[in-house]
N, C-alpha and C positions, 0 to 999 in steps of 0.2 A: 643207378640212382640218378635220377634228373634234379638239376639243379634250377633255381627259379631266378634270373639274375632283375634287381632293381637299381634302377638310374636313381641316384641320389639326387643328383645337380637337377634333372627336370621337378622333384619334389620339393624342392627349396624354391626354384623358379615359380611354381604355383602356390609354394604358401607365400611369397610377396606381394605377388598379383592380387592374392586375396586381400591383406593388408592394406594396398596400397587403394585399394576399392573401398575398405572401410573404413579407413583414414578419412579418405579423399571425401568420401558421402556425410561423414560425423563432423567434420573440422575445417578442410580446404574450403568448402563449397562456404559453408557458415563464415568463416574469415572473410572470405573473397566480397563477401556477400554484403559485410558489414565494416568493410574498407572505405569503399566512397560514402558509406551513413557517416563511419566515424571523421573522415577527410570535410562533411559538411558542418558537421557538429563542430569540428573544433576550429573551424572558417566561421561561423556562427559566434562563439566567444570572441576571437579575435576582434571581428566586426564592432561587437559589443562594446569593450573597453574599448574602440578608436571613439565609438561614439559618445562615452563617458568622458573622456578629454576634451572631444570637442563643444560638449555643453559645457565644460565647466572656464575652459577660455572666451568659449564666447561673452562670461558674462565678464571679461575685464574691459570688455566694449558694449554691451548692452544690459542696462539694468532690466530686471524681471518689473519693478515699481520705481521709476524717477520717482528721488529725492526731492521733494517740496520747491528746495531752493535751487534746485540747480535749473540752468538757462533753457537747456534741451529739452526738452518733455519729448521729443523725436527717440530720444536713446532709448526706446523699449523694444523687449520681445519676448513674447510670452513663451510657456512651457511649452502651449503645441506647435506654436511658430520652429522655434529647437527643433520640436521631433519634426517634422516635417523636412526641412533643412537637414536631420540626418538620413532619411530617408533619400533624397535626391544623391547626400553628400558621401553617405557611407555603406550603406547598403544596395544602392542600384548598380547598375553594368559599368565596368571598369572605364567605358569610354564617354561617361556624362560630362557633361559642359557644368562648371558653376554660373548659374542665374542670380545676378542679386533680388530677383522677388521668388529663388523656392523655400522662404518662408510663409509662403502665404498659403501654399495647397498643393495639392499632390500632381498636379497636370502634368504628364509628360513623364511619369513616372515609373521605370521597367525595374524588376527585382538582379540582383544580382544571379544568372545562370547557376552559379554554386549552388543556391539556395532553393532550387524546386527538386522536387523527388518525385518518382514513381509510387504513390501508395498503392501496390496491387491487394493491398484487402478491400480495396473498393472496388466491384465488379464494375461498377459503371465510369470509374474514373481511368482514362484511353490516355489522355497527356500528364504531363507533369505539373506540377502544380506546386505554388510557395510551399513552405515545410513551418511556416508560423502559422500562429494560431491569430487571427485579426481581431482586436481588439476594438476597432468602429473604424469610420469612412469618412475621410475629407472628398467633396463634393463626387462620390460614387467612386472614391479610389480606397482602394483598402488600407489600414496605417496597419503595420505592426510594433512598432517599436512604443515603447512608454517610457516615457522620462519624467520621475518624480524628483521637483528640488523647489527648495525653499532659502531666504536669506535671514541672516539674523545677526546678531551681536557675534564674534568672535568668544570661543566660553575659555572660560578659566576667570580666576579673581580678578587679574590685571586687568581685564577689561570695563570690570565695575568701577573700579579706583579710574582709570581712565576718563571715565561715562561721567564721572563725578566732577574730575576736574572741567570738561570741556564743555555741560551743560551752560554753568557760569559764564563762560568765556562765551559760550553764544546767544546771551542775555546783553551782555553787555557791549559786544560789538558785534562783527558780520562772520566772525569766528564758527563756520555752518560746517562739518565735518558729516561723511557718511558712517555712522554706528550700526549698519545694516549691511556690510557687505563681505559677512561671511558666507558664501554658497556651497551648501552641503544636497548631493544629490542621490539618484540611482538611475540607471537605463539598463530596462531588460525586456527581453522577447520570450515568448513560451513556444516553444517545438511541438507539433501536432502529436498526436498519438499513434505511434506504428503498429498497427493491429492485425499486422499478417505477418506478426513474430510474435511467439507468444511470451517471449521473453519484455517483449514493452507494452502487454496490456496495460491497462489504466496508468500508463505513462508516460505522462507530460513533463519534461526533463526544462526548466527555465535557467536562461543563461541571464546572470545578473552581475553590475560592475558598479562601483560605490565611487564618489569623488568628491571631493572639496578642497578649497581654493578660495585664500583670504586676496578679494580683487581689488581692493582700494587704499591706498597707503597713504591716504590723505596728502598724496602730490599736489603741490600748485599748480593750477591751470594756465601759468605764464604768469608774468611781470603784474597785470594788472588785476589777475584772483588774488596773488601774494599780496597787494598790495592793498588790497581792499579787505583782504583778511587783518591784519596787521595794522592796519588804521583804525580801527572801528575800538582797538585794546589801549591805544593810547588818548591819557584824558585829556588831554589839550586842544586833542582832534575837535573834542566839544567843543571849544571854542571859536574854533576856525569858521571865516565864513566872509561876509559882508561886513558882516558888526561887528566882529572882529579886528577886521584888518581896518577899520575906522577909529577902533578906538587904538592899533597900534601908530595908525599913521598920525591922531591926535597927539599922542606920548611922543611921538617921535620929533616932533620940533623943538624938543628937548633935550633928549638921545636918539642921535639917529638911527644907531644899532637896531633900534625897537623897531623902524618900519615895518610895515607890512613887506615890502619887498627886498629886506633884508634879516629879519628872522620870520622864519615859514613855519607857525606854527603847527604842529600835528602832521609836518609831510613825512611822508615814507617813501623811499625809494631802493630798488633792489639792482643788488649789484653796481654800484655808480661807478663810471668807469672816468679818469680824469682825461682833461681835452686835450693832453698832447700825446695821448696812445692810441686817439681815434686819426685815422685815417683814410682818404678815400683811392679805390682803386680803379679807376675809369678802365681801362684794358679786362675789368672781370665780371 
């Protein structure tokens, strides 16, 4: 009787092989594949929220709309001034210089490398190319980024009881407060459509980041904003003047106290510091 002998160990050897074959075809290849998509995609958000910070500080230095009263009418910059400025600042190549004019346009302007991909469902597309969707052109340079923000009252009641008290108060003297400088925004990009996966037909994935940022604390702008805020509330300050200090220096050869140049009517001053604490230091 002849016996038939089978090698186990090479039948296990080639059912791995196989395995490893259709493993590798279903899953490895797909992973691998969609590594560096997902390493740009989530380089993409990041990007995003740095750019949603940075609109929303910039505006503790530039108003979107000077305030009537304030001195500067300079301190503006508008929504695409912003997007452009993050374009240069946050989404181009790691080695960009800061310009203080790239708010004005896109010149000079490379994408951050992370950011282009291979679409090979485009027969005709050979290089790599942005992975946004362009949105319009500063002078023939693409923008992709959008940055939607507005200013307004600060919400909740306390603001109105507020609004209440400090209209009066800037009727009545130079008491000019900004009530506009709540900034609430969004900055987002939209992702092209991957169309040689059929997993991202008709799929435009947008990465979007929310922020706001109360920019104005009604700080005095030094000794003589204070000072000019602050005078205008007291009523005496009415008085003050030329004719004034005529009719105190008339009273005054009666009570001297009364002078003009010994009661000052209506003066304000901040911080008074007495004369034998000021000293000078020639050697600093």
């Amino acid at each position: 009787m002849m016996h038939q002998r089978c090698d186990v160990g090479s039948a296990q050897k080639g059912a791995v092989i196989v395995e490893f074959v259709i493993v590798a075809s279903f899953v490895l290849v797909s992973v691998l594949a969609l590594t560096s998509l997902m390493g740009k995609m989530i380089d993409s958000k990041q990007k995003v929220e740095q750019a949603s910070r940075y609109s929303a500080w910039e505006r503790t230095v530039w108003f979107q709309d000077v305030p009537r009263y304030h001195p500067n009418k300079a301190l503006k910059k508008s929504n695409l001034q912003l997007q452009s400025e993050m374009h240069h600042r946050v989404f181009s190549q790691p080695d960009t210089f800061v310009d203080s004019t790239q708010h004005l346009d896109l010149d000079d302007w490379e994408l951050d490398p992370m950011q282009l991909f291979h679409d090979r469902g485009l027969k005709s597309s050979k290089n790599y190319e942005p992975m946004y969707v362009s949105n319009s052109k500063v002078k023939k340079q693409p923008s992709f980024v959008r940055l939607t923000q507005s200013h307004s009252s600060p919400p909740g009641k306390l603001t109105n009881a507020v609004g209440a008290i400090t209209k009066p108060l800037d009727l009545l003297g130079d008491f000019k407060v900004n009530r506009q400088g709540y900034y609430s925004g969004d900055v987002s990009v939209e992702i092209k459509e991957f169309k040689w996966m059929k997993e991202f037909e008709n799929l435009k994935p947008t990465f979007s980041s929310k922020s706001a940022i109360l920019t104005d604390g009604w700080n005095a702008g030094g000794p003589s904003d204070m000072e000019g805020r602050v005078r205008g509330l007291l009523p005496l300050a009415l008085v003050d003047g030329k004719v004034g200090d005529s009719i105190q220096d008339f009273v005054g050869f009666l009570f001297d106290p009364l002078k003009s140049d010994s009661l000052e009517l209506g003066k304000v001053t901040s911080e008074p510091v007495p004369s034998h604490r000021l000293r000078r230091y020639p050697n600093r």
